[in-house]
TIRO-2110 file (N, C-alpha, C; in Angstrom, 1 decimal):
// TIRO-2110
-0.7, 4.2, 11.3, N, 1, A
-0.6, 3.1, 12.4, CA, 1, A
0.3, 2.0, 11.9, C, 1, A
1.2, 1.5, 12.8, N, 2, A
1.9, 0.4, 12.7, CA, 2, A
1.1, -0.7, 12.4, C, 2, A
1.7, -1.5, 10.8, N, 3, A
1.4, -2.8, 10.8, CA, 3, A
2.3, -4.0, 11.8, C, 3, A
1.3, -4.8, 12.1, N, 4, A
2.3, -6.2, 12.6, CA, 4, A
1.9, -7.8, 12.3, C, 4, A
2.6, -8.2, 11.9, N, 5, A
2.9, -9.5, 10.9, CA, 5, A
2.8, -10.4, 12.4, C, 5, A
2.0, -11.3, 12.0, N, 6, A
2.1, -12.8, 13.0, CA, 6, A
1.8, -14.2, 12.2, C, 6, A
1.5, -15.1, 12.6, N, 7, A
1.2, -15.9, 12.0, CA, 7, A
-0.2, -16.2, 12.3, C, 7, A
-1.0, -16.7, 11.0, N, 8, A
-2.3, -16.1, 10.7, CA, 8, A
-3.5, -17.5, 11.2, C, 8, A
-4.2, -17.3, 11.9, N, 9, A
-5.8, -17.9, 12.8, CA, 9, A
-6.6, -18.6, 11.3, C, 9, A
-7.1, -19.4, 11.7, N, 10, A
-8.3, -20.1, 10.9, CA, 10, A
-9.2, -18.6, 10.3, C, 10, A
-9.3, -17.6, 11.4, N, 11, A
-10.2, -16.6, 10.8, CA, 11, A
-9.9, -15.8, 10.0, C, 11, A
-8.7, -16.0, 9.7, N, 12, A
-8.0, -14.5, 8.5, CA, 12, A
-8.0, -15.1, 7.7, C, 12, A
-8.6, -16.5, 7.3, N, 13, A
-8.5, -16.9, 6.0, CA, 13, A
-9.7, -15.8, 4.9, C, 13, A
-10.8, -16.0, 5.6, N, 14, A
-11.3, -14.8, 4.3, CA, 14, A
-11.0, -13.4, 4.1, C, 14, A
-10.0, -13.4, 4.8, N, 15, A
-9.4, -11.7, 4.4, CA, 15, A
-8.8, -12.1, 3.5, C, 15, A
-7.6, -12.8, 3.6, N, 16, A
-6.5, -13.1, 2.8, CA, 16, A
-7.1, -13.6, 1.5, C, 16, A
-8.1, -14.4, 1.2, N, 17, A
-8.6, -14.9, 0.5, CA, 17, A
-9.1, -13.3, -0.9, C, 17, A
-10.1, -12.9, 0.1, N, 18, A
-10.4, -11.4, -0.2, CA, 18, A
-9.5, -10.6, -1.4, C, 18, A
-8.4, -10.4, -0.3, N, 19, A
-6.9, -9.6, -1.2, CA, 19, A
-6.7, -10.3, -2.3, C, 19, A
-6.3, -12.0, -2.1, N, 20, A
-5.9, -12.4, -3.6, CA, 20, A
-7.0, -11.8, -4.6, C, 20, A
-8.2, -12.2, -4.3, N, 21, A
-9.6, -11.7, -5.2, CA, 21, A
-9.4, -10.2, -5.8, C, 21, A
-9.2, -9.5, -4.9, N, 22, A
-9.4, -7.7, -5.2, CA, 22, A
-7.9, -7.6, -6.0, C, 22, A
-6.4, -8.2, -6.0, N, 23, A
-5.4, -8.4, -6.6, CA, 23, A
-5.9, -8.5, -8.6, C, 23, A
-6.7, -10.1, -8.2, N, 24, A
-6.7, -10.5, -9.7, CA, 24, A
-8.3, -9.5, -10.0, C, 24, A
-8.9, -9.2, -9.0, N, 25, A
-9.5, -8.3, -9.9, CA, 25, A
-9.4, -7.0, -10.8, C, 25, A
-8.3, -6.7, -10.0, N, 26, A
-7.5, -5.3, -10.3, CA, 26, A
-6.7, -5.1, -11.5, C, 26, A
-5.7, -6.6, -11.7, N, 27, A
-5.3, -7.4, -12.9, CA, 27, A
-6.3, -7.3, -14.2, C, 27, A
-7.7, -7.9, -14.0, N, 28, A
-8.8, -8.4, -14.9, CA, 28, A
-9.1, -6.6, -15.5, C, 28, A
-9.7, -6.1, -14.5, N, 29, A
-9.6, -4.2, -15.1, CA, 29, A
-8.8, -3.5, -15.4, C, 29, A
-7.6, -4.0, -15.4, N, 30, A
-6.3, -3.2, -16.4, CA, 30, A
-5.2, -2.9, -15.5, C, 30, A
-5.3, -3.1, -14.3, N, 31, A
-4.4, -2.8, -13.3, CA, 31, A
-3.1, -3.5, -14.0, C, 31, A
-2.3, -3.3, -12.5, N, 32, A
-0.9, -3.6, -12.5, CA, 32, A
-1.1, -5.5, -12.9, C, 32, A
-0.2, -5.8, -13.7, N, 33, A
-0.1, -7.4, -14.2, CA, 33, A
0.2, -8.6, -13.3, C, 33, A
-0.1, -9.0, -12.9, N, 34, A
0.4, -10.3, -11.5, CA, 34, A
0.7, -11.4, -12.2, C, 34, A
-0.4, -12.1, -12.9, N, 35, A
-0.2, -13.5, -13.9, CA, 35, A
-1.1, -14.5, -12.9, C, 35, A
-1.8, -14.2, -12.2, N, 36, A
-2.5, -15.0, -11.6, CA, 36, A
-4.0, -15.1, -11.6, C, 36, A
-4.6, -16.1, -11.8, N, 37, A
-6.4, -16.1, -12.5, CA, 37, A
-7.1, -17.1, -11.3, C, 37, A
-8.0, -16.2, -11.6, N, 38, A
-9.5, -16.4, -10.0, CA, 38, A
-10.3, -18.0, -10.4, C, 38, A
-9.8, -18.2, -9.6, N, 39, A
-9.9, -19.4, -9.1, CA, 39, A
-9.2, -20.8, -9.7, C, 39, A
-7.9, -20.2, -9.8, N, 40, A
-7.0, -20.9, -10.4, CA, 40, A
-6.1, -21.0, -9.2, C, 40, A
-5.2, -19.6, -9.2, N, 41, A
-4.2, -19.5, -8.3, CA, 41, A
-4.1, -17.7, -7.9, C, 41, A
-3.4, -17.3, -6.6, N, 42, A
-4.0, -18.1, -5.3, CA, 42, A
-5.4, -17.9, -5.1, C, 42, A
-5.9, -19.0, -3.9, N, 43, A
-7.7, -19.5, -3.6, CA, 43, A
-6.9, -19.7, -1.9, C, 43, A
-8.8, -19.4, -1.8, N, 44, A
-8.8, -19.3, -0.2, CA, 44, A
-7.8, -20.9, 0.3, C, 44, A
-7.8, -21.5, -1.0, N, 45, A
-7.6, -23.5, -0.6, CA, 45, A
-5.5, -22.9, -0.3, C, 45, A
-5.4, -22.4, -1.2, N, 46, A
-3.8, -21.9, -0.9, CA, 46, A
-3.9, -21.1, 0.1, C, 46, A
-4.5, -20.6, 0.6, N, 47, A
-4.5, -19.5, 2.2, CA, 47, A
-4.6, -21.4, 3.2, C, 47, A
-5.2, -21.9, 3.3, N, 48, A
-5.8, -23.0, 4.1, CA, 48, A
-4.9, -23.7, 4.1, C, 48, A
-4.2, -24.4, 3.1, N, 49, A
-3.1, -25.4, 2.7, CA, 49, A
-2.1, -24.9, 3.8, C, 49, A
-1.6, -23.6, 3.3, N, 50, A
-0.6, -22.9, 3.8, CA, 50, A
-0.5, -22.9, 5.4, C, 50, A
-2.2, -22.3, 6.3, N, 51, A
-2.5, -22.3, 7.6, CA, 51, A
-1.8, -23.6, 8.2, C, 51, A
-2.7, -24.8, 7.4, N, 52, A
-2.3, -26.0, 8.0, CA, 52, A
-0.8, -26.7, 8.2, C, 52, A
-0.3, -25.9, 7.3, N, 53, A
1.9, -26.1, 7.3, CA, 53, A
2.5, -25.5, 8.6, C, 53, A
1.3, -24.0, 8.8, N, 54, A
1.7, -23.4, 9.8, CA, 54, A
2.7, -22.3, 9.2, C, 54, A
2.4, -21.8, 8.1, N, 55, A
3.6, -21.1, 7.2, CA, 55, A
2.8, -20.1, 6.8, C, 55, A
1.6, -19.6, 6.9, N, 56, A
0.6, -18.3, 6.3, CA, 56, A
0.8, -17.3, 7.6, C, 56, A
1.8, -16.4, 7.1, N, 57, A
1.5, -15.0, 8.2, CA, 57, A
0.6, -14.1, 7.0, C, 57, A
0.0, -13.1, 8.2, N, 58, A
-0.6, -12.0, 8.1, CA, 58, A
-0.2, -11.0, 8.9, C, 58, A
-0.8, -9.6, 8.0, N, 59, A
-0.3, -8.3, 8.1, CA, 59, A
-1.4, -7.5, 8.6, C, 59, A
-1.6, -7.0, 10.2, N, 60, A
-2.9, -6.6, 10.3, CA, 60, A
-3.0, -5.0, 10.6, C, 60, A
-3.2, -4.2, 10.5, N, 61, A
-3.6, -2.7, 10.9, CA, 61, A
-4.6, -2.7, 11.6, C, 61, A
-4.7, -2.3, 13.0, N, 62, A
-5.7, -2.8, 13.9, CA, 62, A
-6.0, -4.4, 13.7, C, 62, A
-7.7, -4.2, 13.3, N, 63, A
-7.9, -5.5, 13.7, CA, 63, A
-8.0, -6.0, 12.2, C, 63, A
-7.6, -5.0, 11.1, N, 64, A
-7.9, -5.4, 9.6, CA, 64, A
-6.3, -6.2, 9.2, C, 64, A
-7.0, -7.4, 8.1, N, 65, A
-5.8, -7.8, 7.6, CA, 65, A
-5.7, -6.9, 6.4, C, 65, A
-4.2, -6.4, 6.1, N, 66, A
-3.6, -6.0, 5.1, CA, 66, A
-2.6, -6.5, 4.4, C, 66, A
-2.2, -7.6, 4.6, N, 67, A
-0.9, -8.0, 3.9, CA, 67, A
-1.0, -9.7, 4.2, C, 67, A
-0.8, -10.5, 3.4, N, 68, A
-0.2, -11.7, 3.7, CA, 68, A
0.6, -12.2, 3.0, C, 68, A
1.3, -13.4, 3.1, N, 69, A
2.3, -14.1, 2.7, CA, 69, A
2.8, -15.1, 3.5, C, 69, A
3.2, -16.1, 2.5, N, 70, A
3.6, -17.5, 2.8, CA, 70, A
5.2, -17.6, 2.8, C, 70, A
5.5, -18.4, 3.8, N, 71, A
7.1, -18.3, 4.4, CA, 71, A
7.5, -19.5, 4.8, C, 71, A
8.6, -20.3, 4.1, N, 72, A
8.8, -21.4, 4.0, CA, 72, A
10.1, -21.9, 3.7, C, 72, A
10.8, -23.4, 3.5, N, 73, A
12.1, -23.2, 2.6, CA, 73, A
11.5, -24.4, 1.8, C, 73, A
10.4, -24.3, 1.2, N, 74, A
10.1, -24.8, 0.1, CA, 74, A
10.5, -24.5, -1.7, C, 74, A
11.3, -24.8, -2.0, N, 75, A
11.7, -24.4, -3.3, CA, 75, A
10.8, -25.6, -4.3, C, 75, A
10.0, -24.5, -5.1, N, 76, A
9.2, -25.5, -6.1, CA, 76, A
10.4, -26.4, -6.7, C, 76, A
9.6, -27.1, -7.5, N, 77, A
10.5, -27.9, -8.8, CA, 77, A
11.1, -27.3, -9.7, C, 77, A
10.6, -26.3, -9.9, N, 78, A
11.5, -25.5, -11.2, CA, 78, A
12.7, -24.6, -10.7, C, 78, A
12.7, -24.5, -9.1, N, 79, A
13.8, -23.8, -8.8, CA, 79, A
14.9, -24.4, -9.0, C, 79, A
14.9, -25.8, -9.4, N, 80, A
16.2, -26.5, -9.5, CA, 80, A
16.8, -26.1, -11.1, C, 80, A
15.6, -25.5, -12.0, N, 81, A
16.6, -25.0, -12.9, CA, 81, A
17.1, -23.7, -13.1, C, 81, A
16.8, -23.0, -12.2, N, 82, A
17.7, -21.6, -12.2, CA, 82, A
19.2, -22.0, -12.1, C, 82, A
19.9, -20.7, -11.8, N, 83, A
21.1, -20.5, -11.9, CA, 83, A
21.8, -19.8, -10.8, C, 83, A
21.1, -19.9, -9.8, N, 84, A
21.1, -19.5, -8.2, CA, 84, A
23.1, -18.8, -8.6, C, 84, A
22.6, -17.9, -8.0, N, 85, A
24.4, -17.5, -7.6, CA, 85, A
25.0, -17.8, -6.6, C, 85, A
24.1, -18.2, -5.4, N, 86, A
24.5, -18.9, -4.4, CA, 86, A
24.0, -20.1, -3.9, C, 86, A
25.2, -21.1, -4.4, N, 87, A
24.7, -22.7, -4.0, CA, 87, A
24.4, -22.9, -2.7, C, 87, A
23.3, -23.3, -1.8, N, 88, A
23.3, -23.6, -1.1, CA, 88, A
21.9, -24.6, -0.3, C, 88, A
22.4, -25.4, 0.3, N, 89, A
21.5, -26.2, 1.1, CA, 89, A
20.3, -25.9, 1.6, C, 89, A
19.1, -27.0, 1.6, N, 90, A
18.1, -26.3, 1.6, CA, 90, A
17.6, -26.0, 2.9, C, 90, A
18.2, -26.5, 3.6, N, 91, A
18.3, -26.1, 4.8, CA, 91, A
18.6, -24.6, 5.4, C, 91, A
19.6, -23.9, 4.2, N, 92, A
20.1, -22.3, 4.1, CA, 92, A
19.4, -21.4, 3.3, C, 92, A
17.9, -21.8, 3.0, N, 93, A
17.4, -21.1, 2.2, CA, 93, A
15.7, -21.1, 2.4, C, 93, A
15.7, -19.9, 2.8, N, 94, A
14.0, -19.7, 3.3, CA, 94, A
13.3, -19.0, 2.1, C, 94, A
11.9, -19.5, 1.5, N, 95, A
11.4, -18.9, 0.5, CA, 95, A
9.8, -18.1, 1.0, C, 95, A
9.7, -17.0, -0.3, N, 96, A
8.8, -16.3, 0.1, CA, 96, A
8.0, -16.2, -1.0, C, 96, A
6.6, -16.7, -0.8, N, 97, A
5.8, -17.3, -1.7, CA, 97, A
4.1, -16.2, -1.4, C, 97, A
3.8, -15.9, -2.5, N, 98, A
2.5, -15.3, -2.6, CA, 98, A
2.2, -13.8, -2.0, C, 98, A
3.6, -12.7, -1.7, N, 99, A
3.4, -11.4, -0.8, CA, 99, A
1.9, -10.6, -1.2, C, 99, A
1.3, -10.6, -0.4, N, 100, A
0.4, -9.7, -1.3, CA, 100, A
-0.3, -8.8, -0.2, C, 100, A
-0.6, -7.6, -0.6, N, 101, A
-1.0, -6.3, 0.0, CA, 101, A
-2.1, -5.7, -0.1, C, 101, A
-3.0, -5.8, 0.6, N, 102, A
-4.5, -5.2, 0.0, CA, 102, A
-4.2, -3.8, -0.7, C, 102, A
-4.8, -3.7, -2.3, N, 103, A
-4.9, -3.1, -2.8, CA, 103, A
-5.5, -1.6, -2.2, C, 103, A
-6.4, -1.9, -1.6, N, 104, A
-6.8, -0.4, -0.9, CA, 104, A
-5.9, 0.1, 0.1, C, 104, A
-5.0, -0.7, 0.8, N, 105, A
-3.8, -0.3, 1.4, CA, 105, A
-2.8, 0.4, 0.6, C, 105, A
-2.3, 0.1, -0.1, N, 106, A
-0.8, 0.5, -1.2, CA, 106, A
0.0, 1.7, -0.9, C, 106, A
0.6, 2.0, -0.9, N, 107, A
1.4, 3.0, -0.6, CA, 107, A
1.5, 3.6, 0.7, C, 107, A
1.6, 2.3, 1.7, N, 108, A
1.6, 2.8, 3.1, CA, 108, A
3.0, 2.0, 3.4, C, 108, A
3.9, 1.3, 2.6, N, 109, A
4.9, 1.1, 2.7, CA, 109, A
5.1, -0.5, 3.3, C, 109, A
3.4, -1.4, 3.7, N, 110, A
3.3, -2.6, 4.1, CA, 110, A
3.7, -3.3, 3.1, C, 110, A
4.2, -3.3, 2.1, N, 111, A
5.0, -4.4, 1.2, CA, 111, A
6.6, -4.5, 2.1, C, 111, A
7.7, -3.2, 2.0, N, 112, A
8.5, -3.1, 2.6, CA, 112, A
8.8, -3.6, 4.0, C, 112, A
7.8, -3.4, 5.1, N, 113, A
7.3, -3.5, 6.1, CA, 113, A
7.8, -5.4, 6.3, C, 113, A
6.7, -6.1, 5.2, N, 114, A
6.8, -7.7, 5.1, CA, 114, A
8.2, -8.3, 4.6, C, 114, A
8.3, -7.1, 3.6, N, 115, A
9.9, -8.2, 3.2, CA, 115, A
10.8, -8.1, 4.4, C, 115, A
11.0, -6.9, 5.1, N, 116, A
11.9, -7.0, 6.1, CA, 116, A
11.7, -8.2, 7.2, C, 116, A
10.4, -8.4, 7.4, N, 117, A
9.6, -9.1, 8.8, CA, 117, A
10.2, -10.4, 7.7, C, 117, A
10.5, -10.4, 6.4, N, 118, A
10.8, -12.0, 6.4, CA, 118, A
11.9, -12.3, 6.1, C, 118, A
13.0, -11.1, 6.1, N, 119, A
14.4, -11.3, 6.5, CA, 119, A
14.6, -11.6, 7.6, C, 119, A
14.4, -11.2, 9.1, N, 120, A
14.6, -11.3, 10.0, CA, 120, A
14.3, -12.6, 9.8, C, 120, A
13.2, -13.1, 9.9, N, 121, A
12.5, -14.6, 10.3, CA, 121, A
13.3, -15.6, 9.7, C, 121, A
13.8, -14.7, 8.1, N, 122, A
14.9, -16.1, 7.7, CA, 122, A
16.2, -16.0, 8.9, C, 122, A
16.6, -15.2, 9.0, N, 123, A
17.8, -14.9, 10.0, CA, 123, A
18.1, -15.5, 11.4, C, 123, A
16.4, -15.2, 11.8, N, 124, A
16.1, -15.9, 13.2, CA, 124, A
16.3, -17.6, 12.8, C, 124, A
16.1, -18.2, 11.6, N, 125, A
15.5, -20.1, 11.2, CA, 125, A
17.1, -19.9, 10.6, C, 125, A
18.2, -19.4, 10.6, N, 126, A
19.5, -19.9, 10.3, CA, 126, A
19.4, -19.9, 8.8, C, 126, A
19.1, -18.8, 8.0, N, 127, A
18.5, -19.2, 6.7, CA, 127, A
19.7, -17.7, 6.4, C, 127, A
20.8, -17.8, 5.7, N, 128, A
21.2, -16.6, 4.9, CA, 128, A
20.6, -16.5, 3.7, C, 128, A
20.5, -17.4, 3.1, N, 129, A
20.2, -17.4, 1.5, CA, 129, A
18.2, -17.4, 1.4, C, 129, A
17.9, -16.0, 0.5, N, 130, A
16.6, -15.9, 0.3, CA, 130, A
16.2, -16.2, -1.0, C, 130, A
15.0, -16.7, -1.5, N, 131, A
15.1, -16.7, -2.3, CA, 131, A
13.1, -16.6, -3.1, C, 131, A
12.9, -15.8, -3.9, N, 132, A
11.4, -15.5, -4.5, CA, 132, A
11.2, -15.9, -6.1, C, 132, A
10.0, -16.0, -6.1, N, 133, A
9.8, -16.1, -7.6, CA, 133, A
8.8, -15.2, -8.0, C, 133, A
8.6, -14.8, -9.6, N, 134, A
7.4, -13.8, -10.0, CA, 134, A
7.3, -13.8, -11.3, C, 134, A
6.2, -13.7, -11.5, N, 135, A
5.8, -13.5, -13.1, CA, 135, A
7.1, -12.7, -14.0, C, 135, A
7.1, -13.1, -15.2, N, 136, A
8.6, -12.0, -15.5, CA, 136, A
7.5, -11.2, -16.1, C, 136, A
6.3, -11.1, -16.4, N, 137, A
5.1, -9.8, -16.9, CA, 137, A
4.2, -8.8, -15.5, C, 137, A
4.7, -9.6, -14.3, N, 138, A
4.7, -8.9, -12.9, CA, 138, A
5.8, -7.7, -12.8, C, 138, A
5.7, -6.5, -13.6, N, 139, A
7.1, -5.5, -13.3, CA, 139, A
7.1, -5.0, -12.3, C, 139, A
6.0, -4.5, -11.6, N, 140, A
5.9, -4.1, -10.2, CA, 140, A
6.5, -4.6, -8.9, C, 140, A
6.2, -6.2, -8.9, N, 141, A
7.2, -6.7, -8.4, CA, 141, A
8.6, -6.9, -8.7, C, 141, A
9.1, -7.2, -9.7, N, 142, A
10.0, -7.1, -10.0, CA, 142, A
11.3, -5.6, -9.9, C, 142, A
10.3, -4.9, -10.0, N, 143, A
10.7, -3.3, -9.3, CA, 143, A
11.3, -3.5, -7.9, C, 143, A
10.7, -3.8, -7.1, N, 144, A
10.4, -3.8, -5.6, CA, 144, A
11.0, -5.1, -5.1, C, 144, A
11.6, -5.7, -6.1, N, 145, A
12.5, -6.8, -5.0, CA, 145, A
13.6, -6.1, -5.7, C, 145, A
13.8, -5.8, -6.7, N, 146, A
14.9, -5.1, -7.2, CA, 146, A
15.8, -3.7, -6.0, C, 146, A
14.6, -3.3, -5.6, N, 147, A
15.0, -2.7, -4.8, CA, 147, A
15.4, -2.7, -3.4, C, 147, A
15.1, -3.8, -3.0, N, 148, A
14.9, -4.2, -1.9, CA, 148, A
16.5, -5.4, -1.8, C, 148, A
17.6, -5.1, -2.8, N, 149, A
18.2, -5.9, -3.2, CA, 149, A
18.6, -7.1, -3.9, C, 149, A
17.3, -7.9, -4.0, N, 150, A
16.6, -9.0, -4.5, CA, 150, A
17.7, -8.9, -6.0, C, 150, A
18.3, -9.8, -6.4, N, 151, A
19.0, -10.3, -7.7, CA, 151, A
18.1, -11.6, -8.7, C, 151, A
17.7, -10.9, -10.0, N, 152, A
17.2, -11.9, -10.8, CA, 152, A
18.4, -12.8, -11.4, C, 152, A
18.3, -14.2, -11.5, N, 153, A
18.9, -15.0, -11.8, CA, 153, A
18.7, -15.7, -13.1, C, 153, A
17.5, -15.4, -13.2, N, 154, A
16.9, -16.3, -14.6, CA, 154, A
15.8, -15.9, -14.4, C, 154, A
14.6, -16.8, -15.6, N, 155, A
13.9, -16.8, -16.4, CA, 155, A
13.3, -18.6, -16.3, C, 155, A
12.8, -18.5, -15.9, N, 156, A
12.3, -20.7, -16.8, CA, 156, A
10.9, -20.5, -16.7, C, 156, A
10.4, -21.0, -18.2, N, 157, A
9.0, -20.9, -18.6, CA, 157, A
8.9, -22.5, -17.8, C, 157, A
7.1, -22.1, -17.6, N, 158, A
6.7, -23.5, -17.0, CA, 158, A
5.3, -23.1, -16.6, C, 158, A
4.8, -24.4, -16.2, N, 159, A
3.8, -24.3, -15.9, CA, 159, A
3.5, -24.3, -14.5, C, 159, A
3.1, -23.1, -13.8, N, 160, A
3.2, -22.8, -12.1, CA, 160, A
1.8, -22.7, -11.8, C, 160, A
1.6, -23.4, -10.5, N, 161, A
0.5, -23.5, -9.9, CA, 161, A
-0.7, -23.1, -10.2, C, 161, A
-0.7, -24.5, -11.4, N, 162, A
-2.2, -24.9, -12.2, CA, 162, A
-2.3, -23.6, -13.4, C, 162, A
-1.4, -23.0, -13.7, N, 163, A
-1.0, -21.5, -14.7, CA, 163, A
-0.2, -22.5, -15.7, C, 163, A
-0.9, -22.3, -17.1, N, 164, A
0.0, -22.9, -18.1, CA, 164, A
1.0, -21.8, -18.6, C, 164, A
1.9, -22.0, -19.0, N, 165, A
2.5, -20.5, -20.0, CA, 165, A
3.2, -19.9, -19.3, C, 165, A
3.8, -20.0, -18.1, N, 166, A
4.3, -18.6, -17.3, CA, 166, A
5.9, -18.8, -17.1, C, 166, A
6.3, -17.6, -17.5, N, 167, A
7.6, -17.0, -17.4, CA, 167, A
8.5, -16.9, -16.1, C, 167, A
8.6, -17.7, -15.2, N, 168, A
8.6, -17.4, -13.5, CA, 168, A
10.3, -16.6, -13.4, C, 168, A
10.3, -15.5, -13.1, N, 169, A
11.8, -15.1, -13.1, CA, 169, A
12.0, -15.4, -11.4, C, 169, A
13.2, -16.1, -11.5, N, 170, A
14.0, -16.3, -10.1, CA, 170, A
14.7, -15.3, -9.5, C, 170, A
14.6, -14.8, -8.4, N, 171, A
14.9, -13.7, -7.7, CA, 171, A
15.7, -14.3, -6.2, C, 171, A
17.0, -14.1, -6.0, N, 172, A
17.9, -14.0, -4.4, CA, 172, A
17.9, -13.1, -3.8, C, 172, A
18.9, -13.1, -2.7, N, 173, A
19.6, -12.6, -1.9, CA, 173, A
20.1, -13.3, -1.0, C, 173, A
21.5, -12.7, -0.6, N, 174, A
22.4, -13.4, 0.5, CA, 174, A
22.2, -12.5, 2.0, C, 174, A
21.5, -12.7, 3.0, N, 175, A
21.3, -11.7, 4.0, CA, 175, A
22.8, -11.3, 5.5, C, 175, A
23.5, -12.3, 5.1, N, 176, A
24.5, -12.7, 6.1, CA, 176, A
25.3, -13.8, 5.3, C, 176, A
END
């Protein structure tokens, strides 16, 4: 069944919330690496934050959420020290913050599914220039933006959302 991305209701906050949970739990049992700790970062309060911006879509299969992510042209503070290959205005650069995929879902191709749904969306807001961040000990993702075109730029340690110690690699693309 076809997933479809919209922008996400007060009520999908405990799904989304859910997923980050079953993510770092999956992390905590040996799973694939994210770099992100329960009840640190992300929390239902970053699903909610996000609602209230008006910037939290969700990814639903029927009536179930499977996928969310935050969509924005917010570039943290530390993006100013990467090494962007493409200078551009922040105005020309849409960011994509927190993708994540219900684990029980995986391999139905809803990761691919959302990055596309968030090219267009930059395309449709006049945004050529994309741009993501991720743990540089997240390889998984780092695989899959790799693939998806996505160019790593750098590397800058820092400390990201309330996470001491982290490695955040900067990841582009120019869509148009």
């Amino acid at each position: 069944m076809e997933a479809v991305i919209t922008k996400a209701a007060a009520a999908d906050l405990p799904a989304v919330a859910q997923i980050y949970e079953d993510i770092i739990a999956r992390q905590d049992r040996g799973g694939p690496y994210i770099g992100w700790q329960s009840g640190v970062y992300p929390t239902l309060e970053t699903a909610r934050a996000a609602l209230e911006r008006d910037e939290l879509f969700v990814q639903r299969r029927g009536e179930k959420v499977v996928g969310s992510a935050i969509i924005n042209q917010t570039q943290v503070d530390v993006y100013a020290q990467a090494a962007w290959q493409y200078p551009a205005q922040d105005s020309q650069v849409m960011v994509l913050h927190t993708l994540v995929i219900d684990p029980s879902e995986s391999a139905h191709g809803y990761g691919g599914q959302f990055a596309a749904f968030y090219e267009a969306y930059a395309t449709q807001n006049g945004c050529p220039y994309l741009r993501i961040d991720t743990n540089a000990r997240n390889e998984v993702a780092r695989k899959f933006y790799k693939k998806l075109g996505y160019r790593e730029v750098g590397i800058v340690p820092c400390r990201f959302n309330g996470l001491p110690d982290v490695d955040l690699v900067m990841l582009e693309k120019k869509i148009y």
